[in-house]
N, C-alpha and C positions, 0 to 999 in steps of 0.2 A: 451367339450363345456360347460356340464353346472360347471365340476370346474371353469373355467373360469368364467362364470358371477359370479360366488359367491366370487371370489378373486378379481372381478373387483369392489365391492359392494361401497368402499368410493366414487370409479370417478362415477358409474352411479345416487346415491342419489345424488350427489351433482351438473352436470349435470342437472339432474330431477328437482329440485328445482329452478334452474335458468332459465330452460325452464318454471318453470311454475308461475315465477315471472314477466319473460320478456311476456310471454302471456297464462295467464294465466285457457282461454278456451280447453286446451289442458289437462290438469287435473281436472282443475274442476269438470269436471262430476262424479269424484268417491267422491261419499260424503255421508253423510246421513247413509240410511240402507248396502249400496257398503261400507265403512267402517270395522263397525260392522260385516258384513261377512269376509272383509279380512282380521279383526283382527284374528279372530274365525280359518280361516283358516289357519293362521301363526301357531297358539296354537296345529291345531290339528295334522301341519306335524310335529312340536316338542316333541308333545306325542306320536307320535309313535314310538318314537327313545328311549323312555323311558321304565323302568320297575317301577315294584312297587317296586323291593330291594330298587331304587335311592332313595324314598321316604322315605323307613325307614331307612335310612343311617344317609337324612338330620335329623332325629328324636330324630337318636341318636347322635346328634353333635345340641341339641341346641342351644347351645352357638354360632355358627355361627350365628342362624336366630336374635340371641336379641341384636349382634353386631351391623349386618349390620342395624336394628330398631333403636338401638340407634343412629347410625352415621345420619340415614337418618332423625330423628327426632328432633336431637340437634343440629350436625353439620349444615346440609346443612341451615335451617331455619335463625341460626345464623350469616351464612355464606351471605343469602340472607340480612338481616338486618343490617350487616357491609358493605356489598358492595355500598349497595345502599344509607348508608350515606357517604362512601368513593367519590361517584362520585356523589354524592351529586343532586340525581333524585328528579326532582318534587315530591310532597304526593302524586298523584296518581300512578303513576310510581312506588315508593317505597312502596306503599300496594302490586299493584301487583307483585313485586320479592319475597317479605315475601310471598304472598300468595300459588305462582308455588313451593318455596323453601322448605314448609309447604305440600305441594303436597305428596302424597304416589309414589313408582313406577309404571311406566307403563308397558303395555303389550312390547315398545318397548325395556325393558330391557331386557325381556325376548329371544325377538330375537338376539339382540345384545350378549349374552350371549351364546345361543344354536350357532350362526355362530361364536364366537372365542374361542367356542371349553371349554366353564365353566361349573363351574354345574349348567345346565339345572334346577334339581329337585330343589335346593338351590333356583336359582333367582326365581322362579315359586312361591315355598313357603312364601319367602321377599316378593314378590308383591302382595299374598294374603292376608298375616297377616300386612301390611304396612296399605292396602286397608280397611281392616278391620276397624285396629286403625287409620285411617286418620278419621272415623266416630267424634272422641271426636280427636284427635290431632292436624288436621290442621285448625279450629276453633277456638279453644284453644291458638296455637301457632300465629296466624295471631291477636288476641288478644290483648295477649301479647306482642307482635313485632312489630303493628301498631296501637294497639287501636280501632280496624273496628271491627266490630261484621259481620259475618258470618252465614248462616245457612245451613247445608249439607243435602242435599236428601239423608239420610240412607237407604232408602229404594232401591232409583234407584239404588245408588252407591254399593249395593250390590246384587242387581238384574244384573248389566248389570258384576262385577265381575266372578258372576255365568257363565253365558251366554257366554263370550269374551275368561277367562280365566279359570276358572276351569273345566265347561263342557266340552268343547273340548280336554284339557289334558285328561280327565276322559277316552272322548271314544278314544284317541290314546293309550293310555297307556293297557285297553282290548285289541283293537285290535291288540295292537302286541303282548299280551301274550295270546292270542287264536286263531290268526289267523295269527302267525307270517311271512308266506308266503307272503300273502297280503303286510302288516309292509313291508318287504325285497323288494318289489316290487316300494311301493313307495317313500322310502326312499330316494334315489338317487334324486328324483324330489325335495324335501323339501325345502335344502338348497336354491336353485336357485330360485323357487316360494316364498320364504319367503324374498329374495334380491327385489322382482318385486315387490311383493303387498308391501313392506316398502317406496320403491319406492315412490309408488302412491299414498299412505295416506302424507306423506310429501310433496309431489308435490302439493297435492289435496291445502293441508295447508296454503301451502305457497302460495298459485292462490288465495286463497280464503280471504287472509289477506294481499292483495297486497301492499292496501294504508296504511294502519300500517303500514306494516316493512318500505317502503318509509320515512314515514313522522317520523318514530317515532326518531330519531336521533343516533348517534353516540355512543353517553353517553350511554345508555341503551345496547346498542347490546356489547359493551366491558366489562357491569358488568355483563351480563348475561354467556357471553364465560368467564371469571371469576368463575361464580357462578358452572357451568356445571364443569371446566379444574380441579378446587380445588376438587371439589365432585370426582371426577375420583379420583384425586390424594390422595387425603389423606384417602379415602376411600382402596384406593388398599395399602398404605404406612402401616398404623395405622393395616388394617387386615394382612397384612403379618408379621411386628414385633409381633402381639400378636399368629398366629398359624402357621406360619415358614409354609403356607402352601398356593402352589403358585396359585394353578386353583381354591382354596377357595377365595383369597387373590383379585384375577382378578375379579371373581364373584358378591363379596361384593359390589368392586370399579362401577361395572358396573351398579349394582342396585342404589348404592348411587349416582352415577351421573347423572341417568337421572329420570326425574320426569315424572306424570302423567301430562303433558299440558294441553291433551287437558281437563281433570276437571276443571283443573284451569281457563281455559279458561268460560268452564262453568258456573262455581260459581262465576267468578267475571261479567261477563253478567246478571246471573241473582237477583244479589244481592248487585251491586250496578248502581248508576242509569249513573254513567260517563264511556262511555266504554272504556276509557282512563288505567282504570285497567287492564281491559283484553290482551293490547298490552304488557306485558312482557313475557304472560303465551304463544303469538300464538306467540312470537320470540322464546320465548324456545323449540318450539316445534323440529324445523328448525335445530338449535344451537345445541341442544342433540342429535340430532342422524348423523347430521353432526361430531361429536366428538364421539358418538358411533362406526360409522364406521370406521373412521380411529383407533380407540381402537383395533376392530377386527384384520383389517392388521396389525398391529405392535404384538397384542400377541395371535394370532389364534396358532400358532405354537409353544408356548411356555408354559410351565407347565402342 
């Protein structure tokens, strides 16, 4: 039974989100501090699956982490700022895809990764050091690529990094190397509560940004499934010619396609005054793990 929900993960996210487009009180209510815990919680069933070796594995393969950095800081940014003269989006619209595009990873790469079966330790540390450097690079880059000037909460954005993502690996990762009974025990539950709370933070999303994705049109939701399908791809393409190596190669793709949303959503909320920006960052939100999940199902069982 709970294999099952966890190979069922594209039809129930996607489902989930249309239930909670068509009415929208039915997820809503996980929002806020509900969130933030279920992120936390995703983090903490993944570290328990982990060791400390995995980490110094990734340590010793830097060149993986400064790969998938570059792709996610050159590529995708530029990928956002062609697309969006391709389909030729209003300037508010085309700040906000440079800005999502310019985005670090999110936690939800992290699951995405842990359920099709990547390296875990890998996405974990991308999403850290992305997080980090989004401090001075999606600023910078958003810039550069629209001319907007931007200003990041370093502080939060590395306060709530702590909190979401690293702490929670932190005590999964003891826990299973000193309690690895406990670890054993709850393992088996992971996967399947980590398909449920991804679930519900998407659904929540999508409830909560109803008349966006409505109103916002056509043009927009095609360059952002663009923005997302490319990331996948040339992220997993570009890593596999360079280390002929396939569960690194998948991992990479998976970090560089989906972005941090909901920041993006953030920063453009609170730093510009048209919230016209913000409706590319809460499509992507929808868009990415829509495309995450069917990622899973097609190479969970391969490499």
């Amino acid at each position: 039974m709970l294999h099952k929900i966890t190979a069922a993960f594209p039809w129930i996210v996607t489902l989930s989100a249309l239930l909670g487009l068509v009415y929208p009180p039915t997820f809503t209510w996980f929002q806020g501090p509900l969130i933030t815990l279920g992120l936390g919680g995703i983090m903490l069933g993944m570290g328990l699956t982990l060791k400390g070796e995995d980490f110094v594995q990734v340590v010793r393969q830097p060149k993986w982490v400064f790969l998938g950095l570059g792709l996610q800081f050159i590529v995708m940014p530029l990928l956002g700022w062609s697309l969006a003269q391709l389909f030729q989006l209003p300037p508010l619209f085309a700040v906000g895809m440079v800005l999502v595009a310019s985005c670090p990873g999110g936690t939800a790469s992290n699951v995405i990764a842990y359920l099709a079966k990547g390296e875990v330790a890998l996405s974990v540390c991308m999403t850290a050091c992305s997080t980090l450097a989004a401090i001075i690079m999606t600023p910078f880059l958003t810039l550069q690529l629209s001319g907007s000037t931007l200003d990041i909460p370093a502080i939060g954005l590395f306060y709530s990094t702590l909190k979401v993502v690293l702490l929670p690996i932190v005590i999964g990762v003891l826990v299973n190397r000193y309690s690895p009974k406990i670890a054993s025990k709850i393992n088996p539950f992971a996967p399947p509560t980590a398909v449920i709370l991804i679930c519900l933070i998407v659904a929540s999303i999508v409830g909560q940004g109803k008349e966006i994705i409505l109103n916002s049109g056509l043009l927009l939701i095609f360059a952002l499934l663009g923005l997302h399908l490319l990331g996948f791809v040339l992220g997993f393409v570009i890593s596999l010619v360079i280390f002929k190596n396939w569960k690194v190669a998948k991992t990479i793709s998976i970090e560089v396609g989906m972005q941090n949303s909901g920041l993006g959503v953030v920063l453009a909320r609170e730093n510009f005054n048209n919230p016209s920006v913000a409706i590319p960052a809460a499509l992507s939100s929808l868009i990415h793990s829509l495309l995450g999940s069917f990622f899973v199902r097609l190479f969970k069982n391969k490499g």
